[in-house]
C-alpha positions in Angstrom: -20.5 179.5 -170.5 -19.5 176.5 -171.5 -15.2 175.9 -172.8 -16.0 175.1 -176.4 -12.1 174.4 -176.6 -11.9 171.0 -176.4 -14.2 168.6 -178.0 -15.7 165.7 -175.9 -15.0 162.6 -176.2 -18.5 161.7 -176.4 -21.4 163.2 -177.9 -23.6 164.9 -175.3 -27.1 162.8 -175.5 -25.3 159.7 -176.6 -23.8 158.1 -173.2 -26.9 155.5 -173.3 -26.4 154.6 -176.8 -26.4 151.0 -177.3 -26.6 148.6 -180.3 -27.2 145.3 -181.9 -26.3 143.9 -185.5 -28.9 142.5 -187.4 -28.9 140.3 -190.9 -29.2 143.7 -192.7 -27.2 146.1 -190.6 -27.5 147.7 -187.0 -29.8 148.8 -184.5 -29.2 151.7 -182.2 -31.6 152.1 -179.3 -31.5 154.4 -176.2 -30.7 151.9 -172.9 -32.8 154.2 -170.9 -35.6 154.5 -174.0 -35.5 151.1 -175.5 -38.4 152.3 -177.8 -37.3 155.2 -179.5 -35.8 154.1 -182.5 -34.4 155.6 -185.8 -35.0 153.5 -189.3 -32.8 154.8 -192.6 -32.6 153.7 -195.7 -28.9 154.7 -196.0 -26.3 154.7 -193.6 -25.8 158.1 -191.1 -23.9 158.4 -188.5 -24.5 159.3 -184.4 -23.3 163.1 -185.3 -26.3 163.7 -187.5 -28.7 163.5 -184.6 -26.9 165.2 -181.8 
């Protein structure tokens, strides 16, 4: 069973996470999946998909 505790540091799932800025915000892409992608039309944050 896993020590919920303690909160990690980082998000489990998110350790490839990279991203880009773009003229009308940012792009997140997965290193190790550069084509899965997420579009939004408001801003969310990493937390909402882990």
């Amino acid at each position: 069973m896993a020590d919920r505790g303690e909160p990690s540091s980082e998000p489990e799932g998110t350790a490839t996470i990279e991203a880009y800025e773009i003229e009308d915000g940012v792009v997140f892409y997965d290193a190790e999946n550069p084509l899965a992608w997420v579009e939004a039309n408001r801003t969310l944050t990493l937390e909402e998909f882990v």
